[in-house]
mmJSON file of the N, C-alpha and C atoms, coordinates in Angstrom:
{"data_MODEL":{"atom_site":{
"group_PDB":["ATOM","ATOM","ATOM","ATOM","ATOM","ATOM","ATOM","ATOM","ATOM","ATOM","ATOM","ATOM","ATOM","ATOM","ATOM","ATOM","ATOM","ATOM","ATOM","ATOM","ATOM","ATOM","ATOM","ATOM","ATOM","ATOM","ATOM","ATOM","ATOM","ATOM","ATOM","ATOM","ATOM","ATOM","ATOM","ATOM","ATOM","ATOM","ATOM","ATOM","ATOM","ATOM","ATOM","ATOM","ATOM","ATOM","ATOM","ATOM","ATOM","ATOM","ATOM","ATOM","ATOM","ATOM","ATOM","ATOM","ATOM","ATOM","ATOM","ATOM","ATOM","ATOM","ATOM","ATOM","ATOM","ATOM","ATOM","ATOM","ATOM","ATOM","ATOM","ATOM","ATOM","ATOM","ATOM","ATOM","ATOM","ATOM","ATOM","ATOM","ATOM","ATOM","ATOM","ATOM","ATOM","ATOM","ATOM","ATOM","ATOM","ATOM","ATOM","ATOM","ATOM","ATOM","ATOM","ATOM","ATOM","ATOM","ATOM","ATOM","ATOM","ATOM","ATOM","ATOM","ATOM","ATOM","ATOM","ATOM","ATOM","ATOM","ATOM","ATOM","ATOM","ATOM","ATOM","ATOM","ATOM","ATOM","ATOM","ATOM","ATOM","ATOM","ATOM","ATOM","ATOM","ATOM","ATOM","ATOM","ATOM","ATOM","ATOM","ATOM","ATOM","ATOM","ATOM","ATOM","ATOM","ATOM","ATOM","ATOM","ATOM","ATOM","ATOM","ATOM","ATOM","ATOM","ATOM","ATOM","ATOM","ATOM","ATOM","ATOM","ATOM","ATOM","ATOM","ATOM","ATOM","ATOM","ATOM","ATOM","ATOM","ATOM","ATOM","ATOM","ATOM","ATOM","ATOM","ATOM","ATOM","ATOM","ATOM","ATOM","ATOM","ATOM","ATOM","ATOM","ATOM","ATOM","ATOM","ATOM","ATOM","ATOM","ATOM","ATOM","ATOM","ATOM","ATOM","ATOM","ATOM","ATOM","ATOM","ATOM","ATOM","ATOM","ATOM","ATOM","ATOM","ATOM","ATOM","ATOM","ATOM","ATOM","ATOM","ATOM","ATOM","ATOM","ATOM","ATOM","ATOM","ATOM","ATOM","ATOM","ATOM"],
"id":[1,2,3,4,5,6,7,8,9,10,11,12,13,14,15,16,17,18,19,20,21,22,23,24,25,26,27,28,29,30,31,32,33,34,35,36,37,38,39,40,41,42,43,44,45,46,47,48,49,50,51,52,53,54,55,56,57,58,59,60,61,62,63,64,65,66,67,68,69,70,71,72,73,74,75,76,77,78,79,80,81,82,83,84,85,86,87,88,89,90,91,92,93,94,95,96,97,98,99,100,101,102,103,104,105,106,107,108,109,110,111,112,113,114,115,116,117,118,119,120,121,122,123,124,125,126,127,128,129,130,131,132,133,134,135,136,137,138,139,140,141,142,143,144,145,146,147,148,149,150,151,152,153,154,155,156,157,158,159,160,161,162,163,164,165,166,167,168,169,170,171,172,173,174,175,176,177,178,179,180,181,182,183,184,185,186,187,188,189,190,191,192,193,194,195,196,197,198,199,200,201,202,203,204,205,206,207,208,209,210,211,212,213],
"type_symbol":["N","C","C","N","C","C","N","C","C","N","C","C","N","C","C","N","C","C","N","C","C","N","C","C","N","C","C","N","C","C","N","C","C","N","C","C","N","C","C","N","C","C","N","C","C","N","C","C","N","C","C","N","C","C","N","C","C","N","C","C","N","C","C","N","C","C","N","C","C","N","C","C","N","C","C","N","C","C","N","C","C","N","C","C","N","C","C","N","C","C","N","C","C","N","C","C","N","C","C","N","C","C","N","C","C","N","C","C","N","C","C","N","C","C","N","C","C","N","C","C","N","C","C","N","C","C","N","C","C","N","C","C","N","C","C","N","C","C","N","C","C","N","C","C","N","C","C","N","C","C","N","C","C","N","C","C","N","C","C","N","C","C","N","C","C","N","C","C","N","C","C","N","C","C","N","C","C","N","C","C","N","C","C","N","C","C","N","C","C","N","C","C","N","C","C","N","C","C","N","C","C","N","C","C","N","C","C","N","C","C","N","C","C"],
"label_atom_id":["N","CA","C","N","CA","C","N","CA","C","N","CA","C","N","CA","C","N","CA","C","N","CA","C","N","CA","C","N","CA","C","N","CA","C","N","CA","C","N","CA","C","N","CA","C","N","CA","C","N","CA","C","N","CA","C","N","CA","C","N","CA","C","N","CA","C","N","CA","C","N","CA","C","N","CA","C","N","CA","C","N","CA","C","N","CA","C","N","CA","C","N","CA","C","N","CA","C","N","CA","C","N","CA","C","N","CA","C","N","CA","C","N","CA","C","N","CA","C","N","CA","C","N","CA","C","N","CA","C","N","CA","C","N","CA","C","N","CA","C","N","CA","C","N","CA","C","N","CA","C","N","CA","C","N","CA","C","N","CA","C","N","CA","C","N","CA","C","N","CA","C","N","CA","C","N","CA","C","N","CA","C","N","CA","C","N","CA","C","N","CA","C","N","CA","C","N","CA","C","N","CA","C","N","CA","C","N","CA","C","N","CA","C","N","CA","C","N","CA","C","N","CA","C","N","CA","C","N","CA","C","N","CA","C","N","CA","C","N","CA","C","N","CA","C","N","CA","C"],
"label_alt_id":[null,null,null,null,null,null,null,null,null,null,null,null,null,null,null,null,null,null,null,null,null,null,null,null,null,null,null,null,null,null,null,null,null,null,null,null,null,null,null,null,null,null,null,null,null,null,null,null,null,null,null,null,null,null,null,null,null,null,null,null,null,null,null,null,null,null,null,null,null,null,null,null,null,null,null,null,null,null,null,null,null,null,null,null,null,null,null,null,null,null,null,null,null,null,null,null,null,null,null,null,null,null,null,null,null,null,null,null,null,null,null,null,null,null,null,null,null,null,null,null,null,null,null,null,null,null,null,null,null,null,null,null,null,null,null,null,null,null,null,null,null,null,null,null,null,null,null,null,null,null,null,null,null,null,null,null,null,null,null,null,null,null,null,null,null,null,null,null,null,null,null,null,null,null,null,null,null,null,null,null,null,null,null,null,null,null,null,null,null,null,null,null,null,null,null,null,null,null,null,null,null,null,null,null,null,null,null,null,null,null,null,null,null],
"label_comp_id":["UNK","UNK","UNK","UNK","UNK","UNK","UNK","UNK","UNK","UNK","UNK","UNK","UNK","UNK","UNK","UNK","UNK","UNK","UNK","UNK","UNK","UNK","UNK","UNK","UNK","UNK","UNK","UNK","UNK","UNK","UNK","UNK","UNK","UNK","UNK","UNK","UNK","UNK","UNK","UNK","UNK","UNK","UNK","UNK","UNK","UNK","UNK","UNK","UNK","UNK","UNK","UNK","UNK","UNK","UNK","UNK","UNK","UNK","UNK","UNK","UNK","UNK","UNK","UNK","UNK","UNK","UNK","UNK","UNK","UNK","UNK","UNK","UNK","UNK","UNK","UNK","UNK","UNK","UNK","UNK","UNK","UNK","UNK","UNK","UNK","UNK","UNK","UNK","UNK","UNK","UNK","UNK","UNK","UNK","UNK","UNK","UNK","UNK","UNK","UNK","UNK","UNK","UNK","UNK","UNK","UNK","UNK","UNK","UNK","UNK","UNK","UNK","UNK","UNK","UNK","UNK","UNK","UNK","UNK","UNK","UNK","UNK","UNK","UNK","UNK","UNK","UNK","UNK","UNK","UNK","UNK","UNK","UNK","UNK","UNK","UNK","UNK","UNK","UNK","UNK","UNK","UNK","UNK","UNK","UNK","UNK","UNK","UNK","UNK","UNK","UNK","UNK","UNK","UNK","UNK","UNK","UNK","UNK","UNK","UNK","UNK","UNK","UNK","UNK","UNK","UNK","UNK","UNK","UNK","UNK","UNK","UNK","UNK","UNK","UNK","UNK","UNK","UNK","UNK","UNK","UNK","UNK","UNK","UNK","UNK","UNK","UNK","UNK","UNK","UNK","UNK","UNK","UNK","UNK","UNK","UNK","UNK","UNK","UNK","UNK","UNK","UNK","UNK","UNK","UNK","UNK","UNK","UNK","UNK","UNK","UNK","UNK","UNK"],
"label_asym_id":["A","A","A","A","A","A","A","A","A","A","A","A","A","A","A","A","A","A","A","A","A","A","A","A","A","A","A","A","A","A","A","A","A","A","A","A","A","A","A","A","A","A","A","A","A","A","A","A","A","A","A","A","A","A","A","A","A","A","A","A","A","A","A","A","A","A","A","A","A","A","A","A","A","A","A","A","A","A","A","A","A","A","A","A","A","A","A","A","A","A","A","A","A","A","A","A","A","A","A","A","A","A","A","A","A","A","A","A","A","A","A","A","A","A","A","A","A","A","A","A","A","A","A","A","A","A","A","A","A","A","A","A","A","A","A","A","A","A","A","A","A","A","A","A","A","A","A","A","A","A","A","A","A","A","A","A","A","A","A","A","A","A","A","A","A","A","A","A","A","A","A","A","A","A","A","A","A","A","A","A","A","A","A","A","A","A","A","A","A","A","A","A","A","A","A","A","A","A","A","A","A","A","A","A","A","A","A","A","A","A","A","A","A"],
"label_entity_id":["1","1","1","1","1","1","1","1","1","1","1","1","1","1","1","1","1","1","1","1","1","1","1","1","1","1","1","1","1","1","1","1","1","1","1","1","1","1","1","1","1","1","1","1","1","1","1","1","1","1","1","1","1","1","1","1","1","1","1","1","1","1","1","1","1","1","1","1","1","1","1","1","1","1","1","1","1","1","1","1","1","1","1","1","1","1","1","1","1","1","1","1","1","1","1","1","1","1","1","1","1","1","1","1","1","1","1","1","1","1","1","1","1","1","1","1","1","1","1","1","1","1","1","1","1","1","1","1","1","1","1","1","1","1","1","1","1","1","1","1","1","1","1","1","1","1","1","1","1","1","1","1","1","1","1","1","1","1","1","1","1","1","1","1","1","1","1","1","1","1","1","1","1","1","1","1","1","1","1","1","1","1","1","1","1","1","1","1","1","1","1","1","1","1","1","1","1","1","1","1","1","1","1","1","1","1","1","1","1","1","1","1","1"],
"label_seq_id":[1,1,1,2,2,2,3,3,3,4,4,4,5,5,5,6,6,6,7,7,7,8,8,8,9,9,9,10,10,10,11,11,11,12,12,12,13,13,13,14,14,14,15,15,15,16,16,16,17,17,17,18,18,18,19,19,19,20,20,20,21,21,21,22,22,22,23,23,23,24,24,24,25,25,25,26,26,26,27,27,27,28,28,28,29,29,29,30,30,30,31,31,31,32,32,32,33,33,33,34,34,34,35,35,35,36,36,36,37,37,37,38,38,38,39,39,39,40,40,40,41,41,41,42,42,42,43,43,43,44,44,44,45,45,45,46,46,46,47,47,47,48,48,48,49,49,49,50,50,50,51,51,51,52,52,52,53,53,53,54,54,54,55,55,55,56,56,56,57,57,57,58,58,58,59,59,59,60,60,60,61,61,61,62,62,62,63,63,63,64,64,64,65,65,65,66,66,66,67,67,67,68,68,68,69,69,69,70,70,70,71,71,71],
"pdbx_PDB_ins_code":[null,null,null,null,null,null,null,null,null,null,null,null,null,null,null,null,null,null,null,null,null,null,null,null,null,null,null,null,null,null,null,null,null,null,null,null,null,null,null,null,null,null,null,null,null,null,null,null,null,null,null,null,null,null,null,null,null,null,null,null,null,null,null,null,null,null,null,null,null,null,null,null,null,null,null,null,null,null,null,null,null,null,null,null,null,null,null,null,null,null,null,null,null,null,null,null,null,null,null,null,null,null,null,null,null,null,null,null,null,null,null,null,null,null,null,null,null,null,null,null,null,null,null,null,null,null,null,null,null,null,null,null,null,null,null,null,null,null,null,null,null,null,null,null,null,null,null,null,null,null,null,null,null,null,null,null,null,null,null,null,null,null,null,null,null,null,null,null,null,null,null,null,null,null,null,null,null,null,null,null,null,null,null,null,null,null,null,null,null,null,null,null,null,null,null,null,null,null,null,null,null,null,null,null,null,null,null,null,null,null,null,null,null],
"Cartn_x":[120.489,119.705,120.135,120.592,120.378,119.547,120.084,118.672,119.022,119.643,120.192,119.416,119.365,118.488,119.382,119.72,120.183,119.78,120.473,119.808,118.711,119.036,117.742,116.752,117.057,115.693,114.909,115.605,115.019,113.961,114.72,114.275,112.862,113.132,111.542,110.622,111.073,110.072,109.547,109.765,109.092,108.747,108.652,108.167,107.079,106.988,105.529,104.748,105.358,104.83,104.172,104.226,104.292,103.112,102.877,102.328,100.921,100.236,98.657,98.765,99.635,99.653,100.23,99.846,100.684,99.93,98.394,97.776,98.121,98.235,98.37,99.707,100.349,102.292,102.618,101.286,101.267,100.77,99.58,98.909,100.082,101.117,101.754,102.854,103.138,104.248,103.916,102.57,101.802,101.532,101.057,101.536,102.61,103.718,104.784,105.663,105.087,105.537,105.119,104.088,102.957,103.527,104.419,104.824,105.805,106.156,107.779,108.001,109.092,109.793,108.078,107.95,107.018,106.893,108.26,109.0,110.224,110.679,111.23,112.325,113.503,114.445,114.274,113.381,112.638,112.048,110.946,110.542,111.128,111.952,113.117,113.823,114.509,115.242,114.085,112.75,111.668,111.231,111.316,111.34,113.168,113.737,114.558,114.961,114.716,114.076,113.241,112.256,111.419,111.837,112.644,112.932,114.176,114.812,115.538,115.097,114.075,112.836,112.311,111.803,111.802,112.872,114.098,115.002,115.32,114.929,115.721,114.561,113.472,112.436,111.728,111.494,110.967,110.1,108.954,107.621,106.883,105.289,104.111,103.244,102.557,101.556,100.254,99.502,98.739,97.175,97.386,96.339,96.631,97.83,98.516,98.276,98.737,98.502,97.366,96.281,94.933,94.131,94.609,94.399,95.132,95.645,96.916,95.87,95.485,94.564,93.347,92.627,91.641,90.791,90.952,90.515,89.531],
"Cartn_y":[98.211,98.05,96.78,96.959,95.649,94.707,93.584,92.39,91.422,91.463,90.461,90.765,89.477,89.777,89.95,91.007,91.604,90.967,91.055,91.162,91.898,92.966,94.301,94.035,93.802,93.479,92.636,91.164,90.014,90.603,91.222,91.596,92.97,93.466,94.149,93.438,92.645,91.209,90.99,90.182,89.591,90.332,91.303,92.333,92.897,93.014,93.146,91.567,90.826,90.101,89.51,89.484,89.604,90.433,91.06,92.468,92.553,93.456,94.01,94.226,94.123,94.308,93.097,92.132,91.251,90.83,90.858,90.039,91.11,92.68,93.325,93.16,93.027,92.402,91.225,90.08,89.108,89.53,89.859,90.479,91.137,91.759,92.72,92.225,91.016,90.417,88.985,89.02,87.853,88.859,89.758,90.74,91.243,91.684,91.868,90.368,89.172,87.996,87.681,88.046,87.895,88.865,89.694,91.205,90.919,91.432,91.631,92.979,93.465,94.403,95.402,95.508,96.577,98.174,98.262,99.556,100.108,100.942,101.519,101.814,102.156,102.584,103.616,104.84,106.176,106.417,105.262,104.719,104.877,104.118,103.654,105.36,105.967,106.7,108.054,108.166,108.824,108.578,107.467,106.822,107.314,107.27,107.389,108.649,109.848,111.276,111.837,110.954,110.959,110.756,109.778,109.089,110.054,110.803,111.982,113.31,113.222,114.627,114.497,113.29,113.261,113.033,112.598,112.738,114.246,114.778,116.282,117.235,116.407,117.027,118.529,117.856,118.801,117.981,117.743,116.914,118.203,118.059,118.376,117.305,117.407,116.386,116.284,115.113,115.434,116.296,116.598,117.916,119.059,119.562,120.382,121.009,119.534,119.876,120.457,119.634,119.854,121.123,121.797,122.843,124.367,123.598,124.715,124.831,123.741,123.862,123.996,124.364,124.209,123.486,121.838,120.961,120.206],
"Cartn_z":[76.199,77.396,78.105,79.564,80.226,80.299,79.879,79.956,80.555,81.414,82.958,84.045,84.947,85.918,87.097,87.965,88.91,89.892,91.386,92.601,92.749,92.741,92.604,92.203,91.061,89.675,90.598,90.458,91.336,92.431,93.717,94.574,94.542,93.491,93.401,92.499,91.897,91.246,92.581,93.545,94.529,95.241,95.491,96.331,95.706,94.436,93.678,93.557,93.701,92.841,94.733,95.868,97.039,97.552,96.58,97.266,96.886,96.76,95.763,95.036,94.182,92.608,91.72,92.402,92.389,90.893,90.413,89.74,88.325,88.61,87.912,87.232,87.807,87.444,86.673,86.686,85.788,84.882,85.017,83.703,82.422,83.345,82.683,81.543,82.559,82.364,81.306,81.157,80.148,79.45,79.086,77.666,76.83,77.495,77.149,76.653,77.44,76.736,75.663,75.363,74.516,72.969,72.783,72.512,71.927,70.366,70.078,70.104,70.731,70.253,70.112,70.987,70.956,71.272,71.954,72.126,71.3,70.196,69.532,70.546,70.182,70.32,70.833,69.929,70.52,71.616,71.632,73.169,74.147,73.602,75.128,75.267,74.949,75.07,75.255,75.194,75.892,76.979,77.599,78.906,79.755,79.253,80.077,80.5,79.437,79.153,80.597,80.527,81.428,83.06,82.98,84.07,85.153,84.016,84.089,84.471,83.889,84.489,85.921,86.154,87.311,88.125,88.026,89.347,89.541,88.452,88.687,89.292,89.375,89.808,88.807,87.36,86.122,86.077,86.97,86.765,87.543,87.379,88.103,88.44,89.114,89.569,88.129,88.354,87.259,87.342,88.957,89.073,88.865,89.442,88.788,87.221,86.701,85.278,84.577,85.067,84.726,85.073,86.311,86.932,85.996,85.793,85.13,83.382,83.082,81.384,81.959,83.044,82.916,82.897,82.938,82.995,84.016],
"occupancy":[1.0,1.0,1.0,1.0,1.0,1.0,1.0,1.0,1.0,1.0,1.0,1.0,1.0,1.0,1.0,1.0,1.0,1.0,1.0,1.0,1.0,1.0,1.0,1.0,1.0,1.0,1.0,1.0,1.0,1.0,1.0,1.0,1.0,1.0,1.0,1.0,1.0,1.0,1.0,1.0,1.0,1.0,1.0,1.0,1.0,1.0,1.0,1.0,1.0,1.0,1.0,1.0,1.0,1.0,1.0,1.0,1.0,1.0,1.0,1.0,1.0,1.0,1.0,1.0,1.0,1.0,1.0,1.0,1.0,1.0,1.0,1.0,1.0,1.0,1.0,1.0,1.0,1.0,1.0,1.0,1.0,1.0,1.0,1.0,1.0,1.0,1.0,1.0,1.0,1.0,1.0,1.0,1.0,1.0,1.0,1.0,1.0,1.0,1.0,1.0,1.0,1.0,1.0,1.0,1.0,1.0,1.0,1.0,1.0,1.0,1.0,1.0,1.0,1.0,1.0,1.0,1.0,1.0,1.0,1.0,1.0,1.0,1.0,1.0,1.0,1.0,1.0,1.0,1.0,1.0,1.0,1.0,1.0,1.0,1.0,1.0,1.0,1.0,1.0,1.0,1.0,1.0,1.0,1.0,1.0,1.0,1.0,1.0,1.0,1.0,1.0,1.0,1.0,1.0,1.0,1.0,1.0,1.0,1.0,1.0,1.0,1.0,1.0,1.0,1.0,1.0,1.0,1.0,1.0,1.0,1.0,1.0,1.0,1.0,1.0,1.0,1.0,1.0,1.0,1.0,1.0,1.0,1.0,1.0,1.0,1.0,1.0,1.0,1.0,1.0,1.0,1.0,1.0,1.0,1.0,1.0,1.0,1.0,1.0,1.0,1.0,1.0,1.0,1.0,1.0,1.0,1.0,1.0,1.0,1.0,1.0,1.0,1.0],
"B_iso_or_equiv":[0.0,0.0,0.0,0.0,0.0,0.0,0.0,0.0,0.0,0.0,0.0,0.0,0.0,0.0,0.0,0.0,0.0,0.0,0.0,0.0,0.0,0.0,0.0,0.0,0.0,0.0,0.0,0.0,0.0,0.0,0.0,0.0,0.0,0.0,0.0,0.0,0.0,0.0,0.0,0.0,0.0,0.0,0.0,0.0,0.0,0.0,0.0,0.0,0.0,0.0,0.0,0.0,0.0,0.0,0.0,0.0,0.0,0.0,0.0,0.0,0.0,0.0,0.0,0.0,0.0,0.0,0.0,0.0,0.0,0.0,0.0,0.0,0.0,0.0,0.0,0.0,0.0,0.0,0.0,0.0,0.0,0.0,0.0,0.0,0.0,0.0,0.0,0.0,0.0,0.0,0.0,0.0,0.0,0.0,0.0,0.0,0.0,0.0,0.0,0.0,0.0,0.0,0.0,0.0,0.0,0.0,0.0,0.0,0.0,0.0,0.0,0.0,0.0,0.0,0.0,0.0,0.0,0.0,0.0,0.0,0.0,0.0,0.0,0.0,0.0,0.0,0.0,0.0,0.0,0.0,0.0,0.0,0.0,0.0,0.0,0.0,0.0,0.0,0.0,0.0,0.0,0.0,0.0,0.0,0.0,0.0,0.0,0.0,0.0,0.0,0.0,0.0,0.0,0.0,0.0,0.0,0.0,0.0,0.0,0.0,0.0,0.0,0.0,0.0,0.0,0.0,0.0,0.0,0.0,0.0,0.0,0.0,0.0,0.0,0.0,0.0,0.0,0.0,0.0,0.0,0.0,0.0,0.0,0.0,0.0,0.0,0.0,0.0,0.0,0.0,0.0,0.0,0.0,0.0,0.0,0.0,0.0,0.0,0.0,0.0,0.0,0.0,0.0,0.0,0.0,0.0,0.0,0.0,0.0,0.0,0.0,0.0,0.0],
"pdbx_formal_charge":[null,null,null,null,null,null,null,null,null,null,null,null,null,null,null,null,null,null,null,null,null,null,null,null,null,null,null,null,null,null,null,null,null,null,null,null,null,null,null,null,null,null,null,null,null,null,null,null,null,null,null,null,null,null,null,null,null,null,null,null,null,null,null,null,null,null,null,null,null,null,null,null,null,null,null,null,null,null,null,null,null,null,null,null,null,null,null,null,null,null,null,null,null,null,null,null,null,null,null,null,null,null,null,null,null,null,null,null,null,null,null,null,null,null,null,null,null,null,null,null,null,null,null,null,null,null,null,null,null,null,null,null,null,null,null,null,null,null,null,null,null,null,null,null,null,null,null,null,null,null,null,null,null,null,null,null,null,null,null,null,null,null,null,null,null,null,null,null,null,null,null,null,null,null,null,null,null,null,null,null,null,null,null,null,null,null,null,null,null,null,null,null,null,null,null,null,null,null,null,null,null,null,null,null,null,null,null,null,null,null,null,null,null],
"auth_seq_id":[1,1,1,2,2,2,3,3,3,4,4,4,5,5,5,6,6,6,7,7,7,8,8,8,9,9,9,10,10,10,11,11,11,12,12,12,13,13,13,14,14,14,15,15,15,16,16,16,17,17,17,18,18,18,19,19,19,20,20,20,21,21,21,22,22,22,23,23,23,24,24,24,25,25,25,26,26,26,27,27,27,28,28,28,29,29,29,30,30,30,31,31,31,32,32,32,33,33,33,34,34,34,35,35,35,36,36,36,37,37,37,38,38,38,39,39,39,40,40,40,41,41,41,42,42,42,43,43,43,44,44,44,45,45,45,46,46,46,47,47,47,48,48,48,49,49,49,50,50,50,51,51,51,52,52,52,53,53,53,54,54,54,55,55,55,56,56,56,57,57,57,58,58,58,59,59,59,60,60,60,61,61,61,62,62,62,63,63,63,64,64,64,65,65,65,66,66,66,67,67,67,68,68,68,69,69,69,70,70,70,71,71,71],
"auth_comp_id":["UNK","UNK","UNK","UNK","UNK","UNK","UNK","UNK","UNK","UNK","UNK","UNK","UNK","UNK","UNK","UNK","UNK","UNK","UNK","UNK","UNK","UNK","UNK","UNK","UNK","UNK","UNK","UNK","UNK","UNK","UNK","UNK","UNK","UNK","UNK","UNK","UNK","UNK","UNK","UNK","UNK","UNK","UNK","UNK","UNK","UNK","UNK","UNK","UNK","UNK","UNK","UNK","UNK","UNK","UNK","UNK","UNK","UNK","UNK","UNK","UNK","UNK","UNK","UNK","UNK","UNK","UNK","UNK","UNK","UNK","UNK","UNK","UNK","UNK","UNK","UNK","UNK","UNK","UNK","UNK","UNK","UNK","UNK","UNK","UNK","UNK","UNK","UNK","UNK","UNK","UNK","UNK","UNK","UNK","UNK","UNK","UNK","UNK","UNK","UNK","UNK","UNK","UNK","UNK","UNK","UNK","UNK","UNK","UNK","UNK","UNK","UNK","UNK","UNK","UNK","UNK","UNK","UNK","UNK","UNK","UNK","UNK","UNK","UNK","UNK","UNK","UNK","UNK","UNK","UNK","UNK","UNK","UNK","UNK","UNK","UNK","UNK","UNK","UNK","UNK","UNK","UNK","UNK","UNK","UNK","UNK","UNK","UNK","UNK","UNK","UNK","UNK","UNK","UNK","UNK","UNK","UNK","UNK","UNK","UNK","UNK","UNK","UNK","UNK","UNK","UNK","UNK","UNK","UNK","UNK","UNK","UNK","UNK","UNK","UNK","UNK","UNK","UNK","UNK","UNK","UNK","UNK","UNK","UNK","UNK","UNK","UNK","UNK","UNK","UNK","UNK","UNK","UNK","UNK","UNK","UNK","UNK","UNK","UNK","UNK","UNK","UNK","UNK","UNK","UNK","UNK","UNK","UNK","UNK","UNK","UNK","UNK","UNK"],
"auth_asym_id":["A","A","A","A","A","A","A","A","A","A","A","A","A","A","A","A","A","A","A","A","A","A","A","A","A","A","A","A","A","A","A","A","A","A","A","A","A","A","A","A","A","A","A","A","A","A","A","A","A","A","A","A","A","A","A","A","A","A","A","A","A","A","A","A","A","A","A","A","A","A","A","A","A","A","A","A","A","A","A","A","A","A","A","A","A","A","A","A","A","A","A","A","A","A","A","A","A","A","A","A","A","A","A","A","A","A","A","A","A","A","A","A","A","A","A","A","A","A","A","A","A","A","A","A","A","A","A","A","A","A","A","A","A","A","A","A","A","A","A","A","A","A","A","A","A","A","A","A","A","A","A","A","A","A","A","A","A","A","A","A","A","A","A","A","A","A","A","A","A","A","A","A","A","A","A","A","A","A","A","A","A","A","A","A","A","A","A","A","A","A","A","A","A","A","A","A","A","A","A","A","A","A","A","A","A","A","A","A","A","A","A","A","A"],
"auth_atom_id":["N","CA","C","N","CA","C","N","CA","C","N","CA","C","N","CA","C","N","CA","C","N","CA","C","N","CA","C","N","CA","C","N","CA","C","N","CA","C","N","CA","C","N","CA","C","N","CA","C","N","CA","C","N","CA","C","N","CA","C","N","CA","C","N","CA","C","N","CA","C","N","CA","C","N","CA","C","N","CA","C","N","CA","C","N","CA","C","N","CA","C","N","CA","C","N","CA","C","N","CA","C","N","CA","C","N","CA","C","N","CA","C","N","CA","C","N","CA","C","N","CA","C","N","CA","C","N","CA","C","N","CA","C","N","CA","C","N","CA","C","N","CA","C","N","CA","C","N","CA","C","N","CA","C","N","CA","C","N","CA","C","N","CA","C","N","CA","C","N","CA","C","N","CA","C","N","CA","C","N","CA","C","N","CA","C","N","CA","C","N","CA","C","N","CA","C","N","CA","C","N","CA","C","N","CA","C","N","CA","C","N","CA","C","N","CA","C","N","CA","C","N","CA","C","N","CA","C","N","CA","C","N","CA","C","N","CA","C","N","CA","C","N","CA","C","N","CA","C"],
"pdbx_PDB_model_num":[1,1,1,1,1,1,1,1,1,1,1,1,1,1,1,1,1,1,1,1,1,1,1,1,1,1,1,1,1,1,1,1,1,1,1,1,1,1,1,1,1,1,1,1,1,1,1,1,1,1,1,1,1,1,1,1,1,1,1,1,1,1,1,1,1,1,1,1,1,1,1,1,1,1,1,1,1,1,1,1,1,1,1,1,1,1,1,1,1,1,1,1,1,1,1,1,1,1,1,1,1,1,1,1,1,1,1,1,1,1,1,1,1,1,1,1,1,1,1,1,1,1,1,1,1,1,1,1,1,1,1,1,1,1,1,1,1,1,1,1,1,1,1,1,1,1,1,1,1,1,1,1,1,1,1,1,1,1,1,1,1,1,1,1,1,1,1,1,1,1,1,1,1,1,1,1,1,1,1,1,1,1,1,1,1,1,1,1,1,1,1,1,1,1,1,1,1,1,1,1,1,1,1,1,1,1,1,1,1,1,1,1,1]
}}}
């Protein structure tokens, strides 16, 4: 996994951190500091799984979903 900080990276740091979520983004970011290694290998490679599902557009909404069980 990359663990350098990019232009990019940088630049949506401050743009959250800028923004309304800004208090939520510390919060986030004072836990995970707080955190070892709290994501598995498995994790990671389920996230990216994921991240793959959605560009290809193999997601539903989560009403969808719920609609679909009955929920």
């Amino acid at each position: 996994m990359e663990t350098s900080l990019d232009s990019e990276l940088l630049k949506m740091i401050e743009i959250v951190i800028k923004g309304r979520n800004s208090l939520a983004f510390r919060k986030f970011v004072e836990f995970l500091y707080e955190q070892e290694d709290i994501l598995s290998e498995e994790d990671w490679a389920a996230i990216r799984e994921g991240q793959e599902d959605a560009r290809q557009g193999r997601v539903i909404s989560l009403d969808d979903y719920e609609k679909a069980r009955g929920l």
